[in-house]
MITOR-958923 format. One record per residue: x, y, z of N, C-alpha, C, O in turn; residue in one letter. Coordinates in steps of 0.02 Angstrom, whole numbers, plus 50000, padded with zeros to 5 digits. Atoms other than C-alpha are relative to their C-alpha. Example, Ala and Ser with C-alpha at 12.3 -4.5 7.8 and 13.67 -1.06 7.14 Angstrom:
<nukes>
500454994150000506154977550390500455006050000500975005950033A
499584994149997506844994750357499615005550037499865011050045S
</nukes>
This chain:
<nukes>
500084999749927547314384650635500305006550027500585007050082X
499684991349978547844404250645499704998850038499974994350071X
500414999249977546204406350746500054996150075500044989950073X
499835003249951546464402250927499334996050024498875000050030X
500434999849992545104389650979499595001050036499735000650095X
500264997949949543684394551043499124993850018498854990649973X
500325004650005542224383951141499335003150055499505005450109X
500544998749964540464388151219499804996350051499584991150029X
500155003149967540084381751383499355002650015499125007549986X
500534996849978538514383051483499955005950056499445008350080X
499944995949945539314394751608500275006949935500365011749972X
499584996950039540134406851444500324997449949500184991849928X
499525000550064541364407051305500615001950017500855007450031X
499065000649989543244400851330500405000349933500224998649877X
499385000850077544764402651203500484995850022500904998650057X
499145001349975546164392951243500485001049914500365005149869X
499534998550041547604390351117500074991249960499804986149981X
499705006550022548314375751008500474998550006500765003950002X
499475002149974549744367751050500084990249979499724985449991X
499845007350032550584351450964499264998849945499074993249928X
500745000950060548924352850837499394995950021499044992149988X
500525002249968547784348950976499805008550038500095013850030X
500444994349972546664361751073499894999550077499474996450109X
500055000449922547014364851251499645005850048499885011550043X
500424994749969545714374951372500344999350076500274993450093X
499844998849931546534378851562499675004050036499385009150015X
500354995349975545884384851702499195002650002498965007450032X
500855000249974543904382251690499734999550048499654993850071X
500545002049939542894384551828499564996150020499034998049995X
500555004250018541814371451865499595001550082499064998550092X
500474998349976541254379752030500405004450032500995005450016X
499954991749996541344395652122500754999850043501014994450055X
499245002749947543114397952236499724998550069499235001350093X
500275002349922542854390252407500265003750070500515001450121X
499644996449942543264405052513499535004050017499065005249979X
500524998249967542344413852635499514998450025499644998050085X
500555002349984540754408652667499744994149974499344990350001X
499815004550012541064397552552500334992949997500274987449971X
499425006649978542484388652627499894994750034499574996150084X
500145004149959542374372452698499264997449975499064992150000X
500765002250005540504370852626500104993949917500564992649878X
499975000950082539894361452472500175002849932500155008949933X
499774995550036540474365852304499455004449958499105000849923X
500454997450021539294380252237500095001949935500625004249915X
499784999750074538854381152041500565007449985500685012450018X
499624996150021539994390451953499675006449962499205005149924X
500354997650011539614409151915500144999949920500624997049894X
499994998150073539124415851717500305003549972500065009049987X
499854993650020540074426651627500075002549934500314997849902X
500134994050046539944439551481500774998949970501194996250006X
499765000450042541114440251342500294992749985499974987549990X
499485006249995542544427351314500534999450038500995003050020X
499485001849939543714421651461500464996349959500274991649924X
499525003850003545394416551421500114995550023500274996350082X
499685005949970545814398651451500664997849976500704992549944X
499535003650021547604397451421500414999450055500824994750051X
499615003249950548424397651586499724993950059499124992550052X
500095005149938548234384651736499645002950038499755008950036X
500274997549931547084388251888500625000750048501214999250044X
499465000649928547854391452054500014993950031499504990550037X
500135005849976548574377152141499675001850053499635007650075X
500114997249937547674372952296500304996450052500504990750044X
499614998349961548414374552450500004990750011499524986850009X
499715003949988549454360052486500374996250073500774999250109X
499765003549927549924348452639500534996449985500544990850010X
499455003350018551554343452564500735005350010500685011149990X
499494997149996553324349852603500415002549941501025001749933X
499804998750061553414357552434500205010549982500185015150023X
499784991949992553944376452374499465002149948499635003049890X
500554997350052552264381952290499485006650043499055006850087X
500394992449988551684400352304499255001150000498995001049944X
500484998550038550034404152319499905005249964500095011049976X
500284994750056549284412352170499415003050003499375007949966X
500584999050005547474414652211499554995350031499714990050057X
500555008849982545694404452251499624999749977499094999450008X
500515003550029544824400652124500464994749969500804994149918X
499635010149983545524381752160499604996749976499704991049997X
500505004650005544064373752086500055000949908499555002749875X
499775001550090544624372551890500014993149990499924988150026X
499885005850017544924360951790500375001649913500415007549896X
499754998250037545764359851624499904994349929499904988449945X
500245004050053545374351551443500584997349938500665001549894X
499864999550076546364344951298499594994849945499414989149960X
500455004250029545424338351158500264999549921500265004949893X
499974997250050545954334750986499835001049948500175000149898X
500374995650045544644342850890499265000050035498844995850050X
500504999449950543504354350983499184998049955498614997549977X
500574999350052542374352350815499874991949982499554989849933X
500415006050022542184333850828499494996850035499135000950063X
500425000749982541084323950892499794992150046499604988450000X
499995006949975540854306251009500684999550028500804993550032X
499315004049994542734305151064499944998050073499705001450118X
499935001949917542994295551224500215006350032500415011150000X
499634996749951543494304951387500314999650037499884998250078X
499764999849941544514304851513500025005050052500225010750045X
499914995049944544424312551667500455000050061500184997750111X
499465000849945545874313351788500065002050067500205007950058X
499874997949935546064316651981500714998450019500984993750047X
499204999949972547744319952006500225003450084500525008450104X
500035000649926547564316652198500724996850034500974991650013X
499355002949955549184314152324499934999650064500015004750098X
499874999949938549064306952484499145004450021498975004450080X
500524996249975547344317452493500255006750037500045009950086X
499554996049982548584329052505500205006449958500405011949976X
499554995250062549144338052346499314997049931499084991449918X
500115002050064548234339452188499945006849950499605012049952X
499734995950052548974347552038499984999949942500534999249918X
500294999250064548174348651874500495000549944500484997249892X
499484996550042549694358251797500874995250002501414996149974X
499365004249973550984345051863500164996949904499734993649874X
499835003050042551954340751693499724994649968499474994249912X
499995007949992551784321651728499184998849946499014993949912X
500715002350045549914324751642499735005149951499225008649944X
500134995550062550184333051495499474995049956499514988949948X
500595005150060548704326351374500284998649947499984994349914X
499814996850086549784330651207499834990749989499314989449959X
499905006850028550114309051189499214998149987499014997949929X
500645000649986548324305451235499355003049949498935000649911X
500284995550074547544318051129500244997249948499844994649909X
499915001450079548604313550983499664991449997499804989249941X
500175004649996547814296451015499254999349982499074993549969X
500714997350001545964302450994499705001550078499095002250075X
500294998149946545564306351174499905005950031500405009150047X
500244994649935544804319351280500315000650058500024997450102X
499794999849917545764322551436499685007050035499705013050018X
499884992649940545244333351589500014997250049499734992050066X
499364999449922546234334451741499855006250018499935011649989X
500384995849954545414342751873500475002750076500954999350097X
499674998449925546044351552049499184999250034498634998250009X
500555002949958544884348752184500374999850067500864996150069X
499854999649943545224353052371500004994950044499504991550055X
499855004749988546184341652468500085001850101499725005250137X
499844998149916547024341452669499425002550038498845000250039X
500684996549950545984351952785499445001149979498934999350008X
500334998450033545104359152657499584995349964498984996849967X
500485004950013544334344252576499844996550052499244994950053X
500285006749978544294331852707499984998450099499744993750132X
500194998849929544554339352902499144998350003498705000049963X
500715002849975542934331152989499785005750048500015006750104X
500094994549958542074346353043499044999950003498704999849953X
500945002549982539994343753114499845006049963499275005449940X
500684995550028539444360253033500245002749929500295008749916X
499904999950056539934356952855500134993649976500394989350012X
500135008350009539754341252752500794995349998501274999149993X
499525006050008541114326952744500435000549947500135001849895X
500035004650073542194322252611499995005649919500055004449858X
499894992250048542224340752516500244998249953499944998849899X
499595001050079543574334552395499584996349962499554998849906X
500435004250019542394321952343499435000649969499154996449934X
500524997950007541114331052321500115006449938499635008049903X
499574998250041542204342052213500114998149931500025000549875X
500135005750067542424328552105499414997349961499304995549904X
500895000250061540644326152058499905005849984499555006249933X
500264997350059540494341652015500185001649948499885003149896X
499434999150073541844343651904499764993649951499784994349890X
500565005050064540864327351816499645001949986499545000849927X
500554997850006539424335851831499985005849926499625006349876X
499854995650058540224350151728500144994949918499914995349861X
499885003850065540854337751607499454996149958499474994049900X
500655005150017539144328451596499695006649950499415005649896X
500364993850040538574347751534500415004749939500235009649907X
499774996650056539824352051418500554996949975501025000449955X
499205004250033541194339451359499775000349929500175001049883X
500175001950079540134337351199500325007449948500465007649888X
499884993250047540604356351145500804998650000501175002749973X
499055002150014542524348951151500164996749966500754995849952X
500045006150040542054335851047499984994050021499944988849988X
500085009149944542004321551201499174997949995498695001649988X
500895003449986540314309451215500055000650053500635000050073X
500184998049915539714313251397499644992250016499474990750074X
500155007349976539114293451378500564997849998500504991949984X
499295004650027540804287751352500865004850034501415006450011X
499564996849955541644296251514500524994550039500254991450085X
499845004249920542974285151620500365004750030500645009450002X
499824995649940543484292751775500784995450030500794989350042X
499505002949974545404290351838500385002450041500265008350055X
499664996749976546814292151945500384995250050500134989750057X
499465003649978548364285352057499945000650067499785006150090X
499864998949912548544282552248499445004850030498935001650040X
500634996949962547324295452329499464999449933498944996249929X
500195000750065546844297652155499634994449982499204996049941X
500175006050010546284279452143499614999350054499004998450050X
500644997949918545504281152322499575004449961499205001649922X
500844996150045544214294152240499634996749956499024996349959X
500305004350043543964283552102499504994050040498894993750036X
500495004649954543344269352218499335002050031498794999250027X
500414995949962542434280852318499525002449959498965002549985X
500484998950047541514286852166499604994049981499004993549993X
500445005950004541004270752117499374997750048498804996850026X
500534998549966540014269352262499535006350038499265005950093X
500394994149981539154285452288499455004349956499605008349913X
500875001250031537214287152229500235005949961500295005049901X
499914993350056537724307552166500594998849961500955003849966X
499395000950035539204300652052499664994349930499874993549872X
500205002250052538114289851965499714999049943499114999749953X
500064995950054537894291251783500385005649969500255009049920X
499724992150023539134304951776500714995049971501254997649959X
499135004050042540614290351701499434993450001498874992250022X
500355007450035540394272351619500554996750024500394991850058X
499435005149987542284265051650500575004850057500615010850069X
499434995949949543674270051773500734995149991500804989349974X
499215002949987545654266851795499985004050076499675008750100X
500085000049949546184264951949500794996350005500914990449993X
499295003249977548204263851998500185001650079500105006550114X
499944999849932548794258052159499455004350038499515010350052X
500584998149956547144260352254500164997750076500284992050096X
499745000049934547544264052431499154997150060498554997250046X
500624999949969546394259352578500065003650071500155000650124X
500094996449973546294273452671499235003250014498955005749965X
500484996449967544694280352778500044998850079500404994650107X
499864998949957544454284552927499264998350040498854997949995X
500555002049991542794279753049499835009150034500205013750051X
500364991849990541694296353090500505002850095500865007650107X
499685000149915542334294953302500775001649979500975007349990X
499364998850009544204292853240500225006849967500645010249997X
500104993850032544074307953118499985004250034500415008650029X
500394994649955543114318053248500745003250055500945008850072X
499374998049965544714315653353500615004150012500915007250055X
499324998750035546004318553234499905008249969500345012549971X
500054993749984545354333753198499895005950025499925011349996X
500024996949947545034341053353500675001350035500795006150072X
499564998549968546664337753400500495002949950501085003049966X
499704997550046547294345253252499985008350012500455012150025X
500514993749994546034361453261500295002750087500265008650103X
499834998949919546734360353473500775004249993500975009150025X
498944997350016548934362553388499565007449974499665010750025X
500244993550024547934379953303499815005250054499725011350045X
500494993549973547224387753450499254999749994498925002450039X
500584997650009545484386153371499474991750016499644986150037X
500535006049969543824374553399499994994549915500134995549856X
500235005850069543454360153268499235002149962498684999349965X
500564999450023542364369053171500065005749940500375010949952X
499894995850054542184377652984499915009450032500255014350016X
500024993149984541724393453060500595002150045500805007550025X
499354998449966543304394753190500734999249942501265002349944X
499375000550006544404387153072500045005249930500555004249898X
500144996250055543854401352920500475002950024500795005049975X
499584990549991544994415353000500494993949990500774994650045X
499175002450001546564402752968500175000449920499844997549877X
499645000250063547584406652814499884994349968500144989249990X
500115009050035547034391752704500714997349987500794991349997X
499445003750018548894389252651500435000150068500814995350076X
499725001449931549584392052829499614993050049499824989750096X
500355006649964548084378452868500534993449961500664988449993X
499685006050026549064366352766500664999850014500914994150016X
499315002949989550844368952805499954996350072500234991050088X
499875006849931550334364053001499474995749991499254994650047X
499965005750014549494350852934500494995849964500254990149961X
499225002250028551144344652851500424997450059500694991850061X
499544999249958552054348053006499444993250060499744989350097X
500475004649968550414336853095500234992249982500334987050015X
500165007550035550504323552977500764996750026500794991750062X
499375001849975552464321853005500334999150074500924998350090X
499945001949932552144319753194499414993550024499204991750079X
500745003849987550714307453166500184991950043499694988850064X
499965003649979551784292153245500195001050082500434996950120X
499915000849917551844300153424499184998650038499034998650098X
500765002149967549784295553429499844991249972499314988249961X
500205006750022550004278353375499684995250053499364990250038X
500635002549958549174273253535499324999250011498914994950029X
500694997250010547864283353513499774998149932499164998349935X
500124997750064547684282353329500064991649957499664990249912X
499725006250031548474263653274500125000349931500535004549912X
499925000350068548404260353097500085005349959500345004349904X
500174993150048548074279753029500955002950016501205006049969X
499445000149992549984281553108500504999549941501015002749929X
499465004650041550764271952978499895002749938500295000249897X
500194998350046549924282052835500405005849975500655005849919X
499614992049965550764299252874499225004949931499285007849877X
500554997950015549094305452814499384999550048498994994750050X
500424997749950548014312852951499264999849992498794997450023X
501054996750034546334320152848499914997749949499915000349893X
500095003650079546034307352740498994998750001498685001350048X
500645000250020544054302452678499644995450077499874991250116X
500115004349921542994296852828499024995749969498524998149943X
500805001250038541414285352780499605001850068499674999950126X
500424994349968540234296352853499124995449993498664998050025X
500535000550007538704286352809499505003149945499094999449918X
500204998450052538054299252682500285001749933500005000149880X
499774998550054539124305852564500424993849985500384991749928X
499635004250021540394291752579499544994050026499564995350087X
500485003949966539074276652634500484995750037500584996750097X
499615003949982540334262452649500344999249955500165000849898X
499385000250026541984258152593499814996649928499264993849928X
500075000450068542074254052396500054990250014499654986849983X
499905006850007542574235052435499094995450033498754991350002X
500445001049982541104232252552499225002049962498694998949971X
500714997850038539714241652440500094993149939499664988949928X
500025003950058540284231152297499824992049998499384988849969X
500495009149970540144212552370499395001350028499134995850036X
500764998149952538554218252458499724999949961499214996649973X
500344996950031537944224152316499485006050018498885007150011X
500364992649993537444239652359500365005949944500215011949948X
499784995950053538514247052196499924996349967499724990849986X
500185004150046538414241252033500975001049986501375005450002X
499325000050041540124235451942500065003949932499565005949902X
499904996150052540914244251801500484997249952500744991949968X
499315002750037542214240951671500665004750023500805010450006X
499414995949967543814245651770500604995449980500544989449965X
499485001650021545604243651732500305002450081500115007650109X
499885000049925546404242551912500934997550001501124991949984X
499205005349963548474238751968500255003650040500015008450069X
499434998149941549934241352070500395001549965500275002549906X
499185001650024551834241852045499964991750047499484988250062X
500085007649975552424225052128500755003750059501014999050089X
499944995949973553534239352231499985003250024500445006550049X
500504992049975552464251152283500555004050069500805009550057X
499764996649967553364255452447500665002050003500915006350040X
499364997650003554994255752397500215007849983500765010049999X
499854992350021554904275052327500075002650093500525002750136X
500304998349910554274280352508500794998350049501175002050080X
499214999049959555844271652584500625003949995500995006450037X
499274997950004557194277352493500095004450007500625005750034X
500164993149998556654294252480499905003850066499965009950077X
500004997449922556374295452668500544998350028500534998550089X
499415003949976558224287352683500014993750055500484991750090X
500275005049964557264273552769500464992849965500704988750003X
499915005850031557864260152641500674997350000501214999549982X
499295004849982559064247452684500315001550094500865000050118X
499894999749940558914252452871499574995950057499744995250115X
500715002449979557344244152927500294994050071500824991150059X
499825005349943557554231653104499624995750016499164995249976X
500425007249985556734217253172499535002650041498984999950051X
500664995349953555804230753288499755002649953499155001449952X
500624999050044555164238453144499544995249959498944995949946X
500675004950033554474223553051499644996450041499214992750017X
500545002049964553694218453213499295005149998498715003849984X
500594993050002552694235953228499584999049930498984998049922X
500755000750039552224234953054499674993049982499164992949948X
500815006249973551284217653078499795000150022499204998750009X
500674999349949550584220053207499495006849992498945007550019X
500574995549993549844236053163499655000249924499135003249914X
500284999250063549604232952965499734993349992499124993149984X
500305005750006549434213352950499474998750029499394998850090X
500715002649976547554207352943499974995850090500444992050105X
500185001449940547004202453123499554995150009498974996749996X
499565000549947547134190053207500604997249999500964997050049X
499455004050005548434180853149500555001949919500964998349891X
499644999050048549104190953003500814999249997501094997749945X
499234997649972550964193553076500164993449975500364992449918X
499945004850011551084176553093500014996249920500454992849893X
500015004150084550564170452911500495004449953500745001349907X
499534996150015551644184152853500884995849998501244995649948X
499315003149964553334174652938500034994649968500574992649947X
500235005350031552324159052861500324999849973500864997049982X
500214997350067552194165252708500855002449975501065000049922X
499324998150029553984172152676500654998850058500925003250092X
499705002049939555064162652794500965001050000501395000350044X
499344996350008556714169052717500015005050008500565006150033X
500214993249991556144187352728500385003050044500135001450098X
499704995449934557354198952849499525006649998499275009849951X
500084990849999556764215452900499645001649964499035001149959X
500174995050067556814225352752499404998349958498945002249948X
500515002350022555774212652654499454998450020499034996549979X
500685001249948554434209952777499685005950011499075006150009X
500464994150009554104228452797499665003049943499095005249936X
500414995850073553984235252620499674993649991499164995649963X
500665004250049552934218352567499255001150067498754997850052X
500365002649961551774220052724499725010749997499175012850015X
499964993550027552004240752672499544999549929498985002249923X
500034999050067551714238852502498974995450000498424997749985X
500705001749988550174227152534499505002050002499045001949960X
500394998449972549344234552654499485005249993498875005250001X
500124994750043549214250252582499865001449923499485006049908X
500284999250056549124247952394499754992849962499184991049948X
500035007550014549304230852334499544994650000499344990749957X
500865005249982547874221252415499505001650008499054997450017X
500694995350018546524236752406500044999049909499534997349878X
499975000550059547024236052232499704992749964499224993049925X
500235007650011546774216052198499424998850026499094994150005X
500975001249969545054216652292499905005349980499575007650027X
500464997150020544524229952207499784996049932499214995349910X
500265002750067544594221252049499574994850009499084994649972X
500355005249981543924205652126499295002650030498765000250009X
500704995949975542524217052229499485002049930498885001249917X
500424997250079542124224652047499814994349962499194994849959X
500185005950005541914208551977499514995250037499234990550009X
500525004449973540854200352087499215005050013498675002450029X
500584994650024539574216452067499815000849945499415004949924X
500395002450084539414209051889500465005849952500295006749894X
499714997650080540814221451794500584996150004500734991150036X
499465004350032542314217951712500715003650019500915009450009X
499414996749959543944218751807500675000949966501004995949980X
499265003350014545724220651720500585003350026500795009050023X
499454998149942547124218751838500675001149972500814997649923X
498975000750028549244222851801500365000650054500175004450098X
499604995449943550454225051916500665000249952500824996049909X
499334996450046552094234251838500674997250057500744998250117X
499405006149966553734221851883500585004949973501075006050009X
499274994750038554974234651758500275002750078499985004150131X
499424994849958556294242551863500005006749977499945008549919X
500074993050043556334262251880500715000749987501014999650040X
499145000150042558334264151777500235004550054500775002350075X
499644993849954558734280151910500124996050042499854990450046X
499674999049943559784280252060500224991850003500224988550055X
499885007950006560324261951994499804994949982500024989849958X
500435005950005558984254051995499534999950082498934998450085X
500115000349931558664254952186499294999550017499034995550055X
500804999949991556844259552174499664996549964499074998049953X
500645006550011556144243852099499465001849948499505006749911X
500594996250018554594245752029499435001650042498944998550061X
500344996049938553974259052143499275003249974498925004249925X
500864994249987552414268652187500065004149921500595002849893X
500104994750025551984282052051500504999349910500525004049870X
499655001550020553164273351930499414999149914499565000949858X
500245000550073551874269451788499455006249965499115005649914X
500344993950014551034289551799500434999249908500184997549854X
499464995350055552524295051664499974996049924499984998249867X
500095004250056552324278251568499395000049969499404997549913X
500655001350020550484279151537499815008849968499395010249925X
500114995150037550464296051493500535001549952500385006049913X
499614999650051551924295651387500545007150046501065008250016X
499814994249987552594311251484500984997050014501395001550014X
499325002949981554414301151524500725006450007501275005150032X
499514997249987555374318451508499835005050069500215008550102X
500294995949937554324326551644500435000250052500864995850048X
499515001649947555294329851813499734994650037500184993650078X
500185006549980554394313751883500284995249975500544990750008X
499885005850070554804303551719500955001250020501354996950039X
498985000950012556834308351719500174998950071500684995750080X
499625001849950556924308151911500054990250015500404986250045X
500215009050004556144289251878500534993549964500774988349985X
500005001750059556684285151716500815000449984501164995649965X
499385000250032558344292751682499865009649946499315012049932X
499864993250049558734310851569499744995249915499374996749868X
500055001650101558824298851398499444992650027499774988350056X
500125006749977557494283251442500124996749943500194998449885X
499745004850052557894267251378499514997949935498955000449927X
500625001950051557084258151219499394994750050498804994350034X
500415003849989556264246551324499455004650060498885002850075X
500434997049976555604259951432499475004949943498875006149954X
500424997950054554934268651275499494994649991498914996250003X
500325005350025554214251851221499464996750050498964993650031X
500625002049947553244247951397499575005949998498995004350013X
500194995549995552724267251382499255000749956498675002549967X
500605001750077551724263951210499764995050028499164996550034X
500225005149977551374246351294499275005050030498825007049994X
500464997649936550224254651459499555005049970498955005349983X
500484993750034549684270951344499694995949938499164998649923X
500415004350041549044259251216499434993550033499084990349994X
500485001349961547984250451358499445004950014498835004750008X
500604994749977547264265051417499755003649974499315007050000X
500524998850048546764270851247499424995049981498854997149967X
500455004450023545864256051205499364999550041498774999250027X
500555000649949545124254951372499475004649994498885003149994X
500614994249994544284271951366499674999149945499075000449954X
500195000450061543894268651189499394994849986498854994949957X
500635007050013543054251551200499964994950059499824988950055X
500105003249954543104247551376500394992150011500124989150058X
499645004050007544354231951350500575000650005500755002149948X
499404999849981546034232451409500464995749946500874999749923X
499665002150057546894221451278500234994150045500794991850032X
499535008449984547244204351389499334997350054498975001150086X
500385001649949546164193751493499425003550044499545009550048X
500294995849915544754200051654500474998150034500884994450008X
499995002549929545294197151812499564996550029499135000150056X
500805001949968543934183651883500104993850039500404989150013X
500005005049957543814172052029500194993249983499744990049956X
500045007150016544624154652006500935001849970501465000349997X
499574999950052545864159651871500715006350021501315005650010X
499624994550012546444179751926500665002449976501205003950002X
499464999250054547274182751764500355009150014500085014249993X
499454992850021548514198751778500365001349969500874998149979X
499504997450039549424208351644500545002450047500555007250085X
499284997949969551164207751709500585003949940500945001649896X
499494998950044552044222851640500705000650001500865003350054X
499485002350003553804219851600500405000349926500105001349873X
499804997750061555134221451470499814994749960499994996049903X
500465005550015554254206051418499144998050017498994992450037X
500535000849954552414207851472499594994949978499504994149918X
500325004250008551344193651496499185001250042499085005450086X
500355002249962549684187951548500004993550042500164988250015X
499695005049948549794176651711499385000950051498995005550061X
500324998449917548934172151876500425004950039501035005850038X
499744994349952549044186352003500644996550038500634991950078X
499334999849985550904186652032499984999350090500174993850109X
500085000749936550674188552223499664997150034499434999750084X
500325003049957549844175152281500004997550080499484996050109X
499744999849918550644172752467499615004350007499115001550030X
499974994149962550144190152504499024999149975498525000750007X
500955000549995548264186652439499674995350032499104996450049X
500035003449974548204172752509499645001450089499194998950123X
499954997949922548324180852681499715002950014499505002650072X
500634996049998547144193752645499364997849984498955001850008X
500265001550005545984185452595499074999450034498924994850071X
500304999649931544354189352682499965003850030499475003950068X
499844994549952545054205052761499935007149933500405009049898X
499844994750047544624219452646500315005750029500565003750081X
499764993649971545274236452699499435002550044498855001650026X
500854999949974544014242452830500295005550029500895005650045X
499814992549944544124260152923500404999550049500344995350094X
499644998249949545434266253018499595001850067499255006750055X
500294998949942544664267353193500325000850067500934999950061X
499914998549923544944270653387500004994050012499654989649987X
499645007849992545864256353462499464998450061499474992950090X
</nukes>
């Protein structure tokens, strides 16, 4: 393996390098950079080029709506990146990753999704960037909807035309990803140009975030109004794309002085999230799927049984929470009309604290997550549900088993700065041992579409509960499904 490898696409000829005795390509284009005339539009094929292009570093991130310290480097933001291990074989499953935040951040190069475990497993990984905040998903009338999204098919699209020269089957694609990440995934599932381009999907903590076309129209007018400029791709082109995202940052972190105006999208601290538009996004993933207006798939779908606890503690929210805040969030997150109420029912020891993060944790990941599997399932595929009960070992223990908590375990990455801020510097054996647990799911899954325990299916909804003991069980949260029941996630709208 002197010979660095090299792999023919239909756009040219890449080299990347080997690394751990797998073959990693960075930095592929899968369409042109989205600047200029470009910007704000659909994503346009990617151009051809003459000799051999180096693929061994990362694309540029793109510009980010998060309070983070990342330079820009450039804009050709529309990469994606491969490891495979052996570009000379032939049939290996794939994976394809959207490492989406909040519809906020997405970072290809982020540690947390190194392929090396995955690869050495027989799999294909690529983990894609794809334009997020303003740039994917501001609602602007004279450019289409939903950009990031659209992003994402084509980066399948690319993969549908050349995974086989990596050694991946282009029939034997699943499509994945966490929190916004898992929002795309849904969103793919139902959308006519996505289909055929994957067979199975994962799907952690699936949020239910959109927004209705009127509410959108609002939110970014009054966004496009804090700039100076009009709501529109052509006014908002002259704005620094990464200066467009820090005051959207600074937007999003003022988003509870429009909670009059705005209600439920308040509570998200995510402004420019996906708006079903009617064409590109038709209707929400829960509603296409009971309707049958999508077909089901073989999906692997969970939570944590935590989810909002990261979010608190980290915002120094946790362990402060009042009887005025767990009124606000029932009344503005608990199903309508009488959610609040069955809530109080429902957990009648509950103070505060516990009434917000479970009515938090719900609202937002928890019960989009459990009806998706159930939605996918009743569209005739095959659902399998987990929710992750382990404790993360850091800062005590304090953060439960939070949001983002089973990225580090499923990819094996546990020393990553995600994994040790989670996990601990040395993790324990039993966090090793759930690590192989979850990454030995999600080989199998991509592999043979079977998760290794039970479906999930009406009557019974069996869930892999993982744990330093993991079992299969009825869905652990039944109070809280109970209550939803009926109420899928439905567009954020104008009160």
């Amino acid at each position: 393996m002197s010979e660095q490898p090299k792999v023919r696409t239909t756009e040219g000829l890449v080299q990347g390098r080997w690394r751990h005795g797998h073959a990693v390509f960075r930095g592929i284009p899968y369409a042109q950079p989205p600047v200029g005339a470009l910007r704000f539009a659909a994503p346009a094929p990617p151009h051809r080029w003459e000799g051999t292009r180096q693929a061994v570093e990362f694309g540029p991130v793109v510009p980010l709506s998060l309070p983070v310290d990342v330079a820009p480097q450039g804009t050709d933001w529309l990469t994606l990146d491969v490891g495979t291990p052996d570009p000379g074989a032939a049939g290996l499953p794939v994976l394809v990753w959207i490492p989406v935040g909040g519809y906020l951040s997405a970072v290809s190069s982020d540690p947390m999704y190194d392929p090396a475990a995955l690869t050495a497993a027989g799999v294909v990984v690529v983990t894609i960037n794809c334009r997020v905040g303003a740039e994917g998903f501001a609602f602007l009338d004279d450019v289409p909807p939903n950009r990031g999204f659209l992003d994402q098919i084509a980066a399948l699209e690319w993969v549908n035309r050349n995974i086989a020269a990596f050694g991946g089957d282009p029939g034997r694609v699943t499509v994945g990803g966490i929190s916004a990440g898992a929002g795309s995934v849904a969103a793919l599932l139902t959308m006519k140009s996505a289909r055929g381009l994957f067979q199975r999907a994962i799907a952690h903590s699936v949020p239910g975030l959109h927004s209705t076309p009127a509410l959108a129209r609002q939110v970014t007018a009054t966004f496009a109004d804090r700039l100076g400029a009009a709501p529109t791709a052509e006014a908002l082109r002259d704005i620094d794309p990464w200066h467009l995202a820090a005051e959207l940052t600074s937007f999003n972190a003022d988003l509870h002085a429009h909670r009059e105006r705005w209600g439920r999208l308040t509570e998200t601290g995510t402004a420019l999230c996906p708006v079903v538009d009617g064409e590109v996004l038709p209707e929400t993933p829960w509603t296409a799927l009971t309707g049958e207006r999508a077909s089901g798939t073989e999906l692997l779908v969970g939570h944590t049984r935590n989810e909002f606890r990261y979010f608190s503690v980290m915002s120094g929210r946790y362990g402060t929470f009042t009887e005025a805040d767990a009124h606000a969030a029932l009344e503005l997150l608990a199903p309508q009309p009488d959610g609040a109420r069955a809530y109080r029912a429902a957990f009648p020891q509950a103070g505060p604290e516990e009434l917000v993060e479970t009515v938090y944790s719900d609202a937002l990941f928890r019960m989009p997550s459990q009806q998706l599997a159930e939605a996918n399932a009743a569209a005739g595929g095959t659902s399998y549900l987990f929710e992750l009960c382990w404790a993360a070992p850091a800062l005590g223990g304090i953060l439960g088993a939070c949001h983002s908590l089973d990225l580090p375990l499923a990819f094996g990455t546990l020393d990553s700065p995600v994994g040790t801020q989670l996990i601990g510097e040395k993790p324990t054996p039993e966090a090793v041992a759930l690590s192989r647990e979850l990454q030995e799911a999600w080989v199998r899954f991509v592999t043979t579409g079977d998760a290794g325990w039970s479906p999930h299916r009406p009557g019974d909804h069996l869930t892999r509960v993982l744990d330093t003991e993991s079992k299969t069980l009825p869905y652990p949260e039944q109070a809280s499904r109970h209550i939803w029941e009926g109420h899928f996630p439905s567009p954020f709208d104008l009160p």
